[in-house]
C-alpha positions in Angstrom: 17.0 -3.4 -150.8 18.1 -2.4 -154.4 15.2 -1.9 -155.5 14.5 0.7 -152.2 17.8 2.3 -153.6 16.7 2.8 -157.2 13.1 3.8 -156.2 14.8 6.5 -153.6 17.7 7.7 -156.2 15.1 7.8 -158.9 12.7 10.2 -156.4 16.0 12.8 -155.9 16.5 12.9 -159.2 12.7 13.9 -160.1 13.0 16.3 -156.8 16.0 18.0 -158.3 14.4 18.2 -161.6 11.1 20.0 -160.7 13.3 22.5 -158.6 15.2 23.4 -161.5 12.0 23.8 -163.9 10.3 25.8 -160.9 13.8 27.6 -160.3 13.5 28.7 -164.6 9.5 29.3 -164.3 10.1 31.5 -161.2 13.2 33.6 -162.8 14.1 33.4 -159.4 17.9 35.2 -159.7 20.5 34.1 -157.8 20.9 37.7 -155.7 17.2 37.3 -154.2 18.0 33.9 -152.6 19.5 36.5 -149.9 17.3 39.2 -149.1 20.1 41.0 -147.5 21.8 41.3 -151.1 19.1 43.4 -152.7 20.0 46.4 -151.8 16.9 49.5 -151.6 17.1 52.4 -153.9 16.4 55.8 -153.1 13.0 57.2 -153.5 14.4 60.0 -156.2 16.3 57.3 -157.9 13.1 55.3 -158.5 10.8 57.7 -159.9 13.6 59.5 -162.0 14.2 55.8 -163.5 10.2 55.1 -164.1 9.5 54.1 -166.8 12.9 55.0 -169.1 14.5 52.2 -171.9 15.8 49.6 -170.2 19.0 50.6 -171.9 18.8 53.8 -169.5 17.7 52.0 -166.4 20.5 49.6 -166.6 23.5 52.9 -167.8 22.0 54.6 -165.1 21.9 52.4 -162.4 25.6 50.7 -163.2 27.0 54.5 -162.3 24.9 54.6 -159.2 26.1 51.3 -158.4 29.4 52.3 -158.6 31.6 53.8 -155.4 31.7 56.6 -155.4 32.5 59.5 -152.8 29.2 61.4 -151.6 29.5 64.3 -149.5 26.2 65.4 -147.2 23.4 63.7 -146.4 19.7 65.7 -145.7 19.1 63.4 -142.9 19.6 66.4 -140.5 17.0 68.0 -142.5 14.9 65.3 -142.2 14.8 64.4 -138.4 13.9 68.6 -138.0 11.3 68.9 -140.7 8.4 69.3 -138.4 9.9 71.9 -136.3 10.0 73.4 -139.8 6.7 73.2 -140.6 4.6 74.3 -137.3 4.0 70.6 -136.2 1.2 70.9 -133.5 1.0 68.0 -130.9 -2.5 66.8 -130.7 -3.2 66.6 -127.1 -3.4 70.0 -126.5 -6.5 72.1 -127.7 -4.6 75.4 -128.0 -2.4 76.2 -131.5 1.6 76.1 -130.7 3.7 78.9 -132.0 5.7 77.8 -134.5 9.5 77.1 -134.1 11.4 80.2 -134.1 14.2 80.1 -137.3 17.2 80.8 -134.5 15.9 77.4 -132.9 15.1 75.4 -136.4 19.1 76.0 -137.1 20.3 75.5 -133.1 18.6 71.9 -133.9 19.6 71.5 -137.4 23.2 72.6 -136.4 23.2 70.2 -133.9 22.4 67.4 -136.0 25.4 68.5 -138.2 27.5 67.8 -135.5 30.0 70.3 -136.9 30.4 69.2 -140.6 30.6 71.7 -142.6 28.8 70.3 -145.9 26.4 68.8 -143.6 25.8 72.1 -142.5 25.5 73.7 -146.0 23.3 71.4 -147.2 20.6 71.4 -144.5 20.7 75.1 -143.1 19.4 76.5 -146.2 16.5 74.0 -146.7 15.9 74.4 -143.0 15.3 78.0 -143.3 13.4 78.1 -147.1 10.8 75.1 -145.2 10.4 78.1 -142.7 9.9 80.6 -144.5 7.8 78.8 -147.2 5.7 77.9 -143.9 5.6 81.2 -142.4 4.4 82.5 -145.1 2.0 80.6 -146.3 0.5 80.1 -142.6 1.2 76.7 -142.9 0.2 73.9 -139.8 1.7 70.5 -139.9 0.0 67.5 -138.1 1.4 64.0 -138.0 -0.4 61.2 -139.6 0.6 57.8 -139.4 0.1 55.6 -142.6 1.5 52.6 -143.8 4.7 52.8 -145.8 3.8 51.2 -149.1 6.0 47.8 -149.8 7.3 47.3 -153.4 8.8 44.6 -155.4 10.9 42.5 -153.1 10.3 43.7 -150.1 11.4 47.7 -149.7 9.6 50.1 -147.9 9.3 53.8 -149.2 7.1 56.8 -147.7 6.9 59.3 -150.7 6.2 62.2 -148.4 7.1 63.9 -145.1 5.4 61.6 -142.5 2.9 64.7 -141.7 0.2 66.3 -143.4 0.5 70.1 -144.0 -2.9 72.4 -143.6 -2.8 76.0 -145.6 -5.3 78.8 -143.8 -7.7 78.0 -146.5 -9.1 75.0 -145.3 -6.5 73.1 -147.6 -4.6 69.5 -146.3 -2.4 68.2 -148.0 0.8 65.8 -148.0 4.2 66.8 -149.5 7.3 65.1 -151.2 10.6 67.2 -150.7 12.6 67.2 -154.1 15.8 68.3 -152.0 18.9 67.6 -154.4 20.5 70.5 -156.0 21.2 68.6 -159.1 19.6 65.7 -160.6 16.0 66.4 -159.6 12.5 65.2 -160.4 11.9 65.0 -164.1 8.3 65.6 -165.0 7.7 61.9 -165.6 9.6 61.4 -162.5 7.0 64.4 -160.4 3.9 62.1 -162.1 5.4 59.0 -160.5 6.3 60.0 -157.0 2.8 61.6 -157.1 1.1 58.8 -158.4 3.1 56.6 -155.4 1.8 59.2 -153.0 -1.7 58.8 -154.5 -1.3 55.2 -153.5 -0.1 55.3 -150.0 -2.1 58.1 -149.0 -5.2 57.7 -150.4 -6.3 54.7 -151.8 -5.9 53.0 -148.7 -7.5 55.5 -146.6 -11.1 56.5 -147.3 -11.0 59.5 -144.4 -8.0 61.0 -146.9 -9.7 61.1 -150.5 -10.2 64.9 -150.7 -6.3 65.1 -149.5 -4.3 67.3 -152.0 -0.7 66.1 -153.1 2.3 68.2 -153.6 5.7 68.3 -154.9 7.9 70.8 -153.0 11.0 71.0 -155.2 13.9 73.4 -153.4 15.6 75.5 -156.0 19.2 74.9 -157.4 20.0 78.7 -155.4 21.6 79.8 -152.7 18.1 80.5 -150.7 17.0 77.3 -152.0 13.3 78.6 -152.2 10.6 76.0 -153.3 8.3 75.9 -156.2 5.4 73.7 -155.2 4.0 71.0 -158.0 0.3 70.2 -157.5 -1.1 66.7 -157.9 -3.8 66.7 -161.0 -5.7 63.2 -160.9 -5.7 62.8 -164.6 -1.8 62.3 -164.6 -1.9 59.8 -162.5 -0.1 56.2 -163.7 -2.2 53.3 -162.7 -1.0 51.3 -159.8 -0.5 48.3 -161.9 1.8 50.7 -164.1 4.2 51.8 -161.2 4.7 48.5 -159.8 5.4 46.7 -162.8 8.1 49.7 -163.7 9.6 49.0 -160.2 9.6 45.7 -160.4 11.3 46.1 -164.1 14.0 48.7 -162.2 14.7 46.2 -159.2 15.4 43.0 -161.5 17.9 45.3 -163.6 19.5 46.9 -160.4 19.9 42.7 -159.1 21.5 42.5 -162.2 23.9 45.3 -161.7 24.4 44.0 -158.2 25.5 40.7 -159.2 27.5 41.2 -162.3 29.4 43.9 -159.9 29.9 41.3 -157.4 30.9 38.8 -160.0 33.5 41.2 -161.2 35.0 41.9 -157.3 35.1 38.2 -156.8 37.0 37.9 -159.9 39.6 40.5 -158.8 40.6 39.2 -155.4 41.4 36.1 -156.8 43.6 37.2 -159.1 44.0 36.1 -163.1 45.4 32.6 -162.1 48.6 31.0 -164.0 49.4 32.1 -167.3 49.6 28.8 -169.0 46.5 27.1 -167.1 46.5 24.9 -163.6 50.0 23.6 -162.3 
């Protein structure tokens, strides 16, 4: 019977020991045992991150981390974009006029629900998409492809979910650059692009001649857009951009944590001055 006990203590103590050597090989932090805890950064935030010092990564992402007060959101924007665009509905044969500008901001309002920075944010990037469309006789048709999945498990589009067509014969798929401030660097452009390359059309045959653009809306009152095109020779690799994401996510986990360590440690107080009653 001892010898069942020694043979069965001796077995948990090997058990816990190759955990704890797999637990080092896998670097496995202690914020990804919950998935919930690893929290998804913004599209903009990850391409305006690639591939900068970790020094940079970490200074920027410890301010993003922190709270902070954010007015606005695009998300009315975004629900409305393809009424923006001339979205035509594929059962029917005939072209759809396009979305009068009185309706595009009846919707958008609506979606504001009254806010008024909700409302100036969205209204004027609701009418520039318009008149950028109008303009350049531009169709929109929804396409349905596969959100990519990055490094621990966070789904990202990299586009509008619809793929625009110019009068020219021209189709392509478009990333809105939408904040006033703090936009796409050109490293940044080269990496949502390259992402979009990736979702797009390396993973669809039927969309290899599909062209790639950056629609950035101007810091103005109009908010007009200056379109980016995609060229194939500034392309990062795709084993470039996800080892740069993977790079940003263990840093952000690290944020995350030492944040978390640092809340914990302020709820329960500095303890007795002169050590444990």
């Amino acid at each position: 019977m001892g010898g069942e006990h020694s043979a069965l203590g001796l077995r948990t103590k090997v058990s816990k020991i190759t955990f704890v050597i797999i637990r080092f090989q896998l670097k496995i932090h202690p914020v990804l045992e919950n998935p919930m805890k690893s929290r998804r950064l913004t599209e903009t935030d990850i391409v305006n991150l690639a591939f900068k010092p970790v020094e940079t990564k970490l200074a920027r992402l410890t301010n993003i981390e922190r709270p902070k007060q954010i007015i606005g959101s695009y998300e009315p924007f975004r629900r409305s974009n393809a009424d923006a665009v001339n979205l035509q509905l594929p059962l029917i044969a005939e072209a759809q006029d396009a979305t009068s500008l009185e309706m595009l901001e009846a919707v958008v309002a609506k979606a504001c629900k009254g806010n008024e920075d909700l409302l100036a944010m969205n209204l004027p990037i609701a009418r520039s998409t318009h008149s950028f469309a109008m303009e350049n006789k531009i169709v929109a048709f929804r396409e349905d492809v596969r959100h990519l999945i990055l490094p621990f498990g966070h789904a990202y589009e990299f586009g509008m979910p619809l793929l625009m067509a110019y009068p020219n014969g021209k189709i392509v798929a478009a990333f809105p650059d939408l904040r006033r401030t703090d936009p796409l660097t050109g490293i940044g452009r080269r990496t949502a692009l390259s992402f979009m390359h990736q979702r797009w059309k390396e993973n669809n045959p039927d969309l290899s001649r599909l062209g790639l653009q950056i629609w950035r809306y101007k810091n103005t009152v109009a908010r007009e857009i200056e379109v980016f095109e995609c060229s194939e020779t500034d392309l990062f690799t795709y084993d470039e951009i996800i080892a740069d994401v993977r790079q940003t996510y263990e840093i952000w986990h690290e944020v995350l944590a030492s944040a978390a360590k640092g809340r914990r440690g302020e709820t329960m107080g500095p303890g007795p001055l002169f050590g444990t009653a």
